[in-house]
VOPAGU-2260 file (C-alpha; in pm, 1 decimal, decimal comma):
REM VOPAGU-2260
SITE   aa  ch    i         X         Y         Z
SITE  UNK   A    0    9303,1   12611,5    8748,2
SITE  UNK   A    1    9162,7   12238,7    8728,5
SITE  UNK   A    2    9139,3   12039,7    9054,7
SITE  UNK   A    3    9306,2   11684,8    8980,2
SITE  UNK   A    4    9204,9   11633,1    9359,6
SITE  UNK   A    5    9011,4   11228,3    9370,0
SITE  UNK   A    6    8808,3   11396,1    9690,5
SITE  UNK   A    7    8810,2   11741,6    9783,3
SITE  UNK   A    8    8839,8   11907,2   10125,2
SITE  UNK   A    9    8841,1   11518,7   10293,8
SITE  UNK   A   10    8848,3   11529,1   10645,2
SITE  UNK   A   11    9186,3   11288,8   10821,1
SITE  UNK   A   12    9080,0   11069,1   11117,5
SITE  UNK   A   13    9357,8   10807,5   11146,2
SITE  UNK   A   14    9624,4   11070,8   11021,1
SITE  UNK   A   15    9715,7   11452,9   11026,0
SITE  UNK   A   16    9822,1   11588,6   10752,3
SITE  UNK   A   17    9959,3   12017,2   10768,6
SITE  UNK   A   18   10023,5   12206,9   10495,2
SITE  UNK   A   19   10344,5   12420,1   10685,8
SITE  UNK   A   20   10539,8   12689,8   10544,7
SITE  UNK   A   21   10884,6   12629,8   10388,1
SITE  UNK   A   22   11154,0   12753,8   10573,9
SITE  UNK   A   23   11438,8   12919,3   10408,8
SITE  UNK   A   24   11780,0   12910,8   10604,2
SITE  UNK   A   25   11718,6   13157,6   10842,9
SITE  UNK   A   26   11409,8   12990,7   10946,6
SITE  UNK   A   27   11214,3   13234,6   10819,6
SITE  UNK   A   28   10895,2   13184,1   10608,4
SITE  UNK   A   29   10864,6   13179,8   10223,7
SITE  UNK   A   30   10553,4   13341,2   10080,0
SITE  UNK   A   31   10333,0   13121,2    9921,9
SITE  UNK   A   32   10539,5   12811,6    9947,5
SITE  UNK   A   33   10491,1   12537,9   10145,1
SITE  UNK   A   34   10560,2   12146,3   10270,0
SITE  UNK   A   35   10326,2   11898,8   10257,1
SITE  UNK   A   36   10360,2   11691,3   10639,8
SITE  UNK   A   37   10207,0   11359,0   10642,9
SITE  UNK   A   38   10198,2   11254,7   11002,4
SITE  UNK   A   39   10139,9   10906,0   11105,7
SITE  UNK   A   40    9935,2   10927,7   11439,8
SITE  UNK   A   41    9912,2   10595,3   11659,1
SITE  UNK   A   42   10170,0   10671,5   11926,4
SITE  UNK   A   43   10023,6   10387,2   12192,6
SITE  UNK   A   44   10088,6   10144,1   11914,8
SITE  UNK   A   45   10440,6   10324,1   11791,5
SITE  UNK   A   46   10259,2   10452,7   11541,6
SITE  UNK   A   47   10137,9   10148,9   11355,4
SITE  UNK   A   48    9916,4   10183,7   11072,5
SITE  UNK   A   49    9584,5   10049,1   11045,6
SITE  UNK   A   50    9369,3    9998,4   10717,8
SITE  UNK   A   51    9231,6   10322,0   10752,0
SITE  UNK   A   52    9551,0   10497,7   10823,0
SITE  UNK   A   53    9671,8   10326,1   10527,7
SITE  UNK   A   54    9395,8   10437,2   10305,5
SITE  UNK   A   55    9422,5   10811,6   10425,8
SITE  UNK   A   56    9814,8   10797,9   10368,2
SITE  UNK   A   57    9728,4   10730,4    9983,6
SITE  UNK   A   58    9556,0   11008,2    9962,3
SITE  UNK   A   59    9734,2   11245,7   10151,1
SITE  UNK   A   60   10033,4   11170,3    9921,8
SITE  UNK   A   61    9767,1   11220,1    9605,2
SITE  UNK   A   62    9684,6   11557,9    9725,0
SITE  UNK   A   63   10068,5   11659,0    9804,5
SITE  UNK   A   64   10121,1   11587,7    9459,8
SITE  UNK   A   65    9854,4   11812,9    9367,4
SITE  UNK   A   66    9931,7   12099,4    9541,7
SITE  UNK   A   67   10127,2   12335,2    9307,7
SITE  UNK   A   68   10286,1   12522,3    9609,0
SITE  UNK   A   69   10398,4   12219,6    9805,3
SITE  UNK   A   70   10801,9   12192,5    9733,5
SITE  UNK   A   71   10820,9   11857,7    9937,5
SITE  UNK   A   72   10670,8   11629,2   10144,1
SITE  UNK   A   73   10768,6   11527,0   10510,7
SITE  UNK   A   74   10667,6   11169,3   10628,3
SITE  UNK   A   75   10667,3   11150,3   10969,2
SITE  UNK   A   76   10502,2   11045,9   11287,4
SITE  UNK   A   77   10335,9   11179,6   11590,8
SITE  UNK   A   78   10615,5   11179,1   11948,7
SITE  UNK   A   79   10966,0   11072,4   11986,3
SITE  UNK   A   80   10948,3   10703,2   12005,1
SITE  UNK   A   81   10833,8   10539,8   11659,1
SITE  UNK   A   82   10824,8   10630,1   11323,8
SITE  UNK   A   83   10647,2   10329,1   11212,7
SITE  UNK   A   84   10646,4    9977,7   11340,1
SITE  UNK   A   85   10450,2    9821,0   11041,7
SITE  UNK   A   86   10113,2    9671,8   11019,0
SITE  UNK   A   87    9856,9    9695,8   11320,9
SITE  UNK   A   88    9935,8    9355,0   11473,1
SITE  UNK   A   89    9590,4    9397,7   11706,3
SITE  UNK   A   90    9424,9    9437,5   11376,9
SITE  UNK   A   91    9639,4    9134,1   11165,6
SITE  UNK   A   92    9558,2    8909,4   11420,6
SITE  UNK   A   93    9193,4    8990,5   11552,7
SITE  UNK   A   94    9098,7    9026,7   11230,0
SITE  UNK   A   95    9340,5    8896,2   10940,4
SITE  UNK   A   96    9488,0    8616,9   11069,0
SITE  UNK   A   97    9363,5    8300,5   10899,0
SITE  UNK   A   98    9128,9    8537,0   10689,9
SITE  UNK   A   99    9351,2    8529,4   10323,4
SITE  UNK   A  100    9111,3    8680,3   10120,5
SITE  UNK   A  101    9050,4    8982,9   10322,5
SITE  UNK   A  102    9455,0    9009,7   10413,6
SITE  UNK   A  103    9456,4    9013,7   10006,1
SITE  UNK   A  104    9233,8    9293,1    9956,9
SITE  UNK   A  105    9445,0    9490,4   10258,1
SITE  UNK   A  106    9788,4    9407,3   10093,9
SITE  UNK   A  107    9606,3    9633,3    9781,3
SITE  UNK   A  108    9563,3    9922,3    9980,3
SITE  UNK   A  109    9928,4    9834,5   10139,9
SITE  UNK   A  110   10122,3    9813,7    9846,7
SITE  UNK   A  111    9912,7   10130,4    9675,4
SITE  UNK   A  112   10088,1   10344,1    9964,1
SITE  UNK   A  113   10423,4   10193,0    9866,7
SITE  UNK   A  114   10358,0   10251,2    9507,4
SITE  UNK   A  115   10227,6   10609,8    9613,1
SITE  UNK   A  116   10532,1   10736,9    9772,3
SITE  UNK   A  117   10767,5   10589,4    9507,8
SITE  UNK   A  118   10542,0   10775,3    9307,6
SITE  UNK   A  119   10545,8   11094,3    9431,0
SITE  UNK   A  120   10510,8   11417,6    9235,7
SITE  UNK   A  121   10703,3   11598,3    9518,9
SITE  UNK   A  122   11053,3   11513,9    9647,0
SITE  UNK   A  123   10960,8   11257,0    9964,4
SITE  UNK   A  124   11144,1   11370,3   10318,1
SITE  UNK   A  125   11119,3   11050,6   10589,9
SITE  UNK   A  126   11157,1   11263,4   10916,3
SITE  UNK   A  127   11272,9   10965,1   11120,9
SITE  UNK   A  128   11124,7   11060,4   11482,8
SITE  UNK   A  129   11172,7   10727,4   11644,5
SITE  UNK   A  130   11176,6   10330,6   11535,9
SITE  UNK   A  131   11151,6   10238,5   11223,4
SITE  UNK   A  132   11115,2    9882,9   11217,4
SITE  UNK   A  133   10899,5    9656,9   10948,1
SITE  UNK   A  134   10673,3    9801,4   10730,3
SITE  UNK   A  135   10757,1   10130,1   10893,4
SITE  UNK   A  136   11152,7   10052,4   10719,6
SITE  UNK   A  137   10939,8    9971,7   10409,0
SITE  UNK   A  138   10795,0   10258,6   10367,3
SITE  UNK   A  139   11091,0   10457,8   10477,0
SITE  UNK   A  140   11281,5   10355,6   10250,3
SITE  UNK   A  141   11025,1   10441,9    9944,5
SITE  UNK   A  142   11103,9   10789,0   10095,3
SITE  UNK   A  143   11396,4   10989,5    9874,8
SITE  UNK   A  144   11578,8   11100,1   10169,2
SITE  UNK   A  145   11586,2   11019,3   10547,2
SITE  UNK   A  146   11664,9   11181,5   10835,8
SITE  UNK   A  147   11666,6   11068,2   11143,8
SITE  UNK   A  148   11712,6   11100,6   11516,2
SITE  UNK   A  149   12026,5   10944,0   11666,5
SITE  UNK   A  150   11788,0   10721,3   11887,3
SITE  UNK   A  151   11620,2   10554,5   11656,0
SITE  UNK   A  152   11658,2   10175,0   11547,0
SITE  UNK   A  153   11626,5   10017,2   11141,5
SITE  UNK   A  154   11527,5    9675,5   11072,6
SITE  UNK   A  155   11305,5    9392,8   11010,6
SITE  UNK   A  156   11063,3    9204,5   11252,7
SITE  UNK   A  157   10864,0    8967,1   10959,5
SITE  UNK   A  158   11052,2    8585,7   11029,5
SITE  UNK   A  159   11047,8    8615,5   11385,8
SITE  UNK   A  160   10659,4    8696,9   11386,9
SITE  UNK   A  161   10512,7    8499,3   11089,0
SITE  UNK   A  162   10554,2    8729,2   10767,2
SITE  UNK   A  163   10863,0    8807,8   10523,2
SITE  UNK   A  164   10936,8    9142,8   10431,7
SITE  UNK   A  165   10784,4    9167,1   10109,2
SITE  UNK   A  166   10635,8    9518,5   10171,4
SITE  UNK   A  167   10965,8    9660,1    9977,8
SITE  UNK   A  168   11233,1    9522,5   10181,4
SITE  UNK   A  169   11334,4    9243,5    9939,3
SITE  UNK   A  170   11294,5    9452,3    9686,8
SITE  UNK   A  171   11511,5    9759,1    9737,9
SITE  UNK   A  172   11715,6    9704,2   10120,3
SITE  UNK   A  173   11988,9    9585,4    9923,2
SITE  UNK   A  174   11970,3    9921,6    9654,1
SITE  UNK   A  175   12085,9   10111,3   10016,3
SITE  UNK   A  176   12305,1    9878,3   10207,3
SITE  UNK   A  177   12405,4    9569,1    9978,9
SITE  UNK   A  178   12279,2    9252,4    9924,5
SITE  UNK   A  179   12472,4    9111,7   10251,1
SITE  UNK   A  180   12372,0    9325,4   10483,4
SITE  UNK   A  181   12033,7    9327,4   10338,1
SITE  UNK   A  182   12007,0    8942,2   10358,3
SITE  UNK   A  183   12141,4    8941,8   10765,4
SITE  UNK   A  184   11866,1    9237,5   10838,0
SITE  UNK   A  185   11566,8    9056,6   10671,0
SITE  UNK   A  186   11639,8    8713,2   10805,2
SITE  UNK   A  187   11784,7    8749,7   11162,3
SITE  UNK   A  188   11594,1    9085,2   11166,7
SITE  UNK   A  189   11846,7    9241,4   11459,1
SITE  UNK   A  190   11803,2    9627,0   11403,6
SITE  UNK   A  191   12060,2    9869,3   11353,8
SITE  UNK   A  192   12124,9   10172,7   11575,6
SITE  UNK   A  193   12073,5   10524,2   11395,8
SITE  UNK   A  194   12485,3   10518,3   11353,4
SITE  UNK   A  195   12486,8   10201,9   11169,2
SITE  UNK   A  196   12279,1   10335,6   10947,2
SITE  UNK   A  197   12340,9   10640,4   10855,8
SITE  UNK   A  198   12718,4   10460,5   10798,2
SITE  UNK   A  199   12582,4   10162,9   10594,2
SITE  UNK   A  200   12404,1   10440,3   10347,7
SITE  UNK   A  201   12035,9   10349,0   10458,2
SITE  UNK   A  202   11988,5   10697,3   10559,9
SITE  UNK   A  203   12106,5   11059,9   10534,0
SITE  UNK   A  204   12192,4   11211,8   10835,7
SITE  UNK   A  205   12114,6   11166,6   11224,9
SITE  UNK   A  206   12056,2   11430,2   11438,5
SITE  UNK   A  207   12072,2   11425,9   11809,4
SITE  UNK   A  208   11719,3   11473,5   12025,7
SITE  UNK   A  209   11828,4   11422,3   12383,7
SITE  UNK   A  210   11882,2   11772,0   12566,9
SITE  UNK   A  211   12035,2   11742,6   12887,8
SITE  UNK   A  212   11933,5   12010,8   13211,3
SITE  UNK   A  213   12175,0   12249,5   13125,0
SITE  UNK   A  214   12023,6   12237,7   12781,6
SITE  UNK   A  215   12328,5   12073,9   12531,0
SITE  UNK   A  216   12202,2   11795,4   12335,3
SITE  UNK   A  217   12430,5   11447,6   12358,7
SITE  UNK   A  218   12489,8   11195,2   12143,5
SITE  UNK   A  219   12258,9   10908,7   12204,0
SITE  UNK   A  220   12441,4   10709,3   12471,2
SITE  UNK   A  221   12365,2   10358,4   12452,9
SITE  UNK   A  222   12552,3   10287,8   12135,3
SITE  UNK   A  223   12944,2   10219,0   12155,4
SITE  UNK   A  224   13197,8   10434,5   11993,4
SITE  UNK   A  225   13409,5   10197,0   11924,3
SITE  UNK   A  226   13549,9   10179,5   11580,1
SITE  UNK   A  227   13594,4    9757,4   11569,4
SITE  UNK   A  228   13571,6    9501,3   11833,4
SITE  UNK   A  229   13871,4    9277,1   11943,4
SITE  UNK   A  230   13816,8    9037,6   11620,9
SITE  UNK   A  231   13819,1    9332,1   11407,2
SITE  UNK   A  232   13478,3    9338,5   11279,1
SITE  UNK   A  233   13315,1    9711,5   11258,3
SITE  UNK   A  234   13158,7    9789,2   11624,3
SITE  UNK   A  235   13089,2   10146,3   11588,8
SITE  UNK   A  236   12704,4   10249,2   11689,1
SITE  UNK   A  237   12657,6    9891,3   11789,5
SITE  UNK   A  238   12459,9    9851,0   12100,8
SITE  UNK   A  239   12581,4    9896,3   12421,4
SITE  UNK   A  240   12533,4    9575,6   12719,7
SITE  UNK   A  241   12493,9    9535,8   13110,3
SITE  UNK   A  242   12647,2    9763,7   13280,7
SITE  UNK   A  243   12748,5   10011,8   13017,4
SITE  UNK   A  244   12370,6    9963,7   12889,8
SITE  UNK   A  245   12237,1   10059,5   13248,4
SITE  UNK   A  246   12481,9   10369,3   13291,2
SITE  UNK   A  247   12371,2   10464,9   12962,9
SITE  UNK   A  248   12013,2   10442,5   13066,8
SITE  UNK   A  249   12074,4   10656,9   13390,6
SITE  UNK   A  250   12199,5   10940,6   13174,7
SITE  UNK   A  251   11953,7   10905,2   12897,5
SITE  UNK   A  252   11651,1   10908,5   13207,9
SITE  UNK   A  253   11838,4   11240,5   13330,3
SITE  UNK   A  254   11725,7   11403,7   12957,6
SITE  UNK   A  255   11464,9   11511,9   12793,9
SITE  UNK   A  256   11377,2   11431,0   12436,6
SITE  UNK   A  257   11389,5   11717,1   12248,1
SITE  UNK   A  258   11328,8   11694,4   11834,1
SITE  UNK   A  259   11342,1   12059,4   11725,6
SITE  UNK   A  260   11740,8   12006,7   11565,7
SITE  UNK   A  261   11565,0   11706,7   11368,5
SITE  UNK   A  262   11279,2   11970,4   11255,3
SITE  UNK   A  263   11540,9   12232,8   11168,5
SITE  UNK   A  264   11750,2   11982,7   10921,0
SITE  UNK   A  265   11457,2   11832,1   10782,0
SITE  UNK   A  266   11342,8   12213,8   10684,5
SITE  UNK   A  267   11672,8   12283,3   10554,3
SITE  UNK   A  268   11692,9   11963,8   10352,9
SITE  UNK   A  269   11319,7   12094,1   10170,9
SITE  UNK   A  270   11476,1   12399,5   10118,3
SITE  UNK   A  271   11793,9   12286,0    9935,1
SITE  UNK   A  272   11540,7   12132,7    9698,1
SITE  UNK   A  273   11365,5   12459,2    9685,4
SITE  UNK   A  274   11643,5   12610,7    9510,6
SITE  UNK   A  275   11632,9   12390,4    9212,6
SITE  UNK   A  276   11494,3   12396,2    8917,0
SITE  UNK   A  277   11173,8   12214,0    8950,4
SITE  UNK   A  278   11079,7   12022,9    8642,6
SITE  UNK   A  279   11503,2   11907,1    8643,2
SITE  UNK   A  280   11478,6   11809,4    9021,0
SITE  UNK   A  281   11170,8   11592,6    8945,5
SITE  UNK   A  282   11283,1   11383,6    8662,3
SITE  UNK   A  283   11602,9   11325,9    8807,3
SITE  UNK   A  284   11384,9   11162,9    9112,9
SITE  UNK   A  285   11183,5   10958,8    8856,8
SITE  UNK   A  286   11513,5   10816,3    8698,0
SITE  UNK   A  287   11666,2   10719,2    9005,6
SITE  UNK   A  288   11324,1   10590,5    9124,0
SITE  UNK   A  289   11280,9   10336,3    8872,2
SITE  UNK   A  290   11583,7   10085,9    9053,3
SITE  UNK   A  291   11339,7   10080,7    9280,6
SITE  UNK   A  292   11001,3   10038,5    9087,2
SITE  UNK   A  293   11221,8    9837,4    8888,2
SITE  UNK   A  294   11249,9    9512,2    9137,6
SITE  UNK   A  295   10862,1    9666,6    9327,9
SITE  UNK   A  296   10649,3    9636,6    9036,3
SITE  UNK   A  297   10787,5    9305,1    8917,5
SITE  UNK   A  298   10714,2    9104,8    9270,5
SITE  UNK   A  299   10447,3    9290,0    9466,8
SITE  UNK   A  300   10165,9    9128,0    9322,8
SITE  UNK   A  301   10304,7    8764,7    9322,8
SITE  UNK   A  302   10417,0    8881,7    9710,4
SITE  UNK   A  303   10095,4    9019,3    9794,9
SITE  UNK   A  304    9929,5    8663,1    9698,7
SITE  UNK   A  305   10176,6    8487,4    9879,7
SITE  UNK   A  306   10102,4    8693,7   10217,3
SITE  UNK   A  307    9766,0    8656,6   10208,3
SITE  UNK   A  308    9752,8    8283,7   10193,0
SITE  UNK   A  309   10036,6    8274,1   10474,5
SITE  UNK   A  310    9776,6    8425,4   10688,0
SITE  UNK   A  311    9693,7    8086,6   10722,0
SITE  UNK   A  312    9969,0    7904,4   10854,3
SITE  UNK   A  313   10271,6    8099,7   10990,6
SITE  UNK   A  314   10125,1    8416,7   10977,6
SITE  UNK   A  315    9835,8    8301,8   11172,0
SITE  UNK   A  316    9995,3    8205,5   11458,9
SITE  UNK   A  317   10272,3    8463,3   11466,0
SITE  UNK   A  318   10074,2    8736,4   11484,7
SITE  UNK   A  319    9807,5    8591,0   11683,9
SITE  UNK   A  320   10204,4    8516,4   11957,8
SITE  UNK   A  321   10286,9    8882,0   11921,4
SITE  UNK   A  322    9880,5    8979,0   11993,6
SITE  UNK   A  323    9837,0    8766,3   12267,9
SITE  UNK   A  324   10156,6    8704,3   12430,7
SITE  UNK   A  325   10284,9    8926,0   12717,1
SITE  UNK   A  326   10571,3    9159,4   12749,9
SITE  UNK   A  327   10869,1    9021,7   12584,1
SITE  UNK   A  328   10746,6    8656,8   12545,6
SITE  UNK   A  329   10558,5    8723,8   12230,0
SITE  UNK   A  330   10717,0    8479,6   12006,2
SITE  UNK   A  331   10620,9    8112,5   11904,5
SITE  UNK   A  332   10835,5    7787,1   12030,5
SITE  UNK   A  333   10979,1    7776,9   11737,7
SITE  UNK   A  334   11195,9    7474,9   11782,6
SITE  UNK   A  335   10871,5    7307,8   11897,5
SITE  UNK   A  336   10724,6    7420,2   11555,6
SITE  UNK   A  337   11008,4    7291,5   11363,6
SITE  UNK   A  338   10979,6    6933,1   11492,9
SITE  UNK   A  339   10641,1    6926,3   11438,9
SITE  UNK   A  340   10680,4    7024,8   11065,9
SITE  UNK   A  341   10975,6    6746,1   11035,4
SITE  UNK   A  342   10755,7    6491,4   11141,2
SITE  UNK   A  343   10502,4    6602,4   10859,7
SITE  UNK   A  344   10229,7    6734,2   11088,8
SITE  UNK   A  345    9977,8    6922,3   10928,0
SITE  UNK   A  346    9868,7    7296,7   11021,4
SITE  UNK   A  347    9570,0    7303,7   11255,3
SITE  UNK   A  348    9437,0    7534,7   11508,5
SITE  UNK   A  349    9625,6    7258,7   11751,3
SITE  UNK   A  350    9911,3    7308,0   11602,2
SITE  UNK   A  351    9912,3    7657,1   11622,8
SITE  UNK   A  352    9766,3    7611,6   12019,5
SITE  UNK   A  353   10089,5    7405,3   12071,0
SITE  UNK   A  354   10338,9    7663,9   12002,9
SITE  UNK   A  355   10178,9    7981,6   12160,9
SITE  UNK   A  356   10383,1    8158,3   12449,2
């Protein structure tokens, strides 16, 4: 057989990458078939990626596509907190920020790993272990299906830290949830509980991962259960506040996470696509592929400019707020920075001093 491999037998530093058995529905092994898990592994920084993770996760879904025994591929991430939280900020702002022409030559690699998982020979599995906020909902939502754990938060961070979401989220959000939703998670970037989104249609299925002592799993406990709030407007899986939040956080400290169920319905999800014809299952992918490639291949490039030469102005000192600042106070004045621009002050390195936290 021909090896359509780019490198052969390349060895992953930034991210792991397991070739693991497919599991039928007994959870038993099936002989000579497999699943192709991509694991993003940067749990300090809730699993951000950095240019070399970015570069290996190209590859790694090259090779998956490759692999004539692989039925499907699980994206995924190392621990139970984050999925993904986007782009490196150490990196964008020690290195990119106020650097455009290098930032343009990383948003290449960046949107050939969006373009690779849309792309996908293999039916694409986001295992949602934990947050997935920014370019980590970007590129969980070029993913086919997603599950996720019931503790885990969707969203945007790019206006409130000097970027838009033009890694994918303007371009297909609004495919999953609508246009108005879309437009309140990319601008005001609050982030939806697992509940809200598994109800909007941004995901498949949540799972609960937090096992109590006696060893039952619950239902992740700071959301409310609510089904509308006293105006009437949908409350369910919204998040809870004071002293609900802190009972919830005594009972959630009193468990341990526990992801197995997620790894059992992510196993049984590959195997429903096991049992299916193969060439059908992958051109029915392809079709319904293209409403995303559709609105994707038409902006990234124009996008991609556009972010690089932001690295000099917003981006620059939004990243360089998140970098530097200090626990939750990683944000810039940004009233301050709107009267500056209305009094038609230029952007300078004072500038950008002047509205640092």
């Amino acid at each position: 057989m021909k090896d359509h491999n780019l490198v052969e037998d390349y060895n992953y530093q930034e991210i792991i990458v397991e070739r693991r058995p497919l599991l039928n529905s007994e959870g038993g092994p099936v002989e000579g078939l497999y699943n192709s898990w991509i694991m993003l592994n940067n749990p300090t920084q809730y699993n951000s990626y950095t240019t070399e993770a970015v570069k290996e996760i190209i590859l790694a879904f090259r090779q998956a596509s490759c692999d004539r025994s692989v039925v499907a591929v699980v994206f995924s991430a190392v621990g139970d907190k984050a999925f993904c939280t986007g782009g490196n900020t150490k990196e964008y702002a020690e290195y990119y920020a106020g650097n455009p022409q290098e930032y343009k030559q990383y948003m290449r690699l960046f949107n050939d790993m969006v373009t690779s998982i849309l792309l996908c020979d293999k039916p694409v599995i986001n295992r949602v272990n934990g947050m997935r906020i920014g370019g980590g909902q970007e590129i969980g939502m070029a993913c086919d299906y997603s599950i996720a754990a019931d503790t885990a938060r969707f969203g945007q961070a790019g206006p409130k830290h000097g970027s838009a979401p033009d890694g994918g989220s303007t371009d297909f959000l609004h495919l999953y949830v609508g246009i108005t939703e879309a437009i309140a998670s990319c601008t005001v970037c609050d982030p939806w509980s697992a509940h809200q989104a598994v109800r909007i249609g941004l995901i498949n299925k949540i799972v609960p991962v937090l096992k109590t002592v006696e060893g039952s799993y619950i239902s992740n406990p700071f959301i409310t259960t609510k089904e509308s709030d006293d105006w009437g407007n949908p409350a369910f899986g919204t998040f809870l506040r004071g002293d609900e939040k802190k009972e919830a956080a005594k009972l959630a400290s009193s468990c341990q996470p526990d992801l197995s169920l997620l790894d059992r319905e992510v196993e049984l999800m590959a195997y429903s696509l096991a049992l299916l014809m193969p060439g059908c299952l992958s051109k029915t992918l392809e079709s319904l592929r293209k409403k995303k490639l559709e609105h994707w291949q038409q902006n990234s490039e124009t996008n991609r400019s556009w972010l690089a030469l932001n690295m000099m102005t917003e981006g620059r000192a939004g990243f360089k707020a998140f970098n530097e600042g200090k626990g939750k106070n990683r944000e810039v004045d940004f009233l301050k920075l709107r009267r500056e621009l209305a009094q038609a002050t230029p952007w300078s390195e004072e500038l950008r001093l002047s509205i640092m936290p």
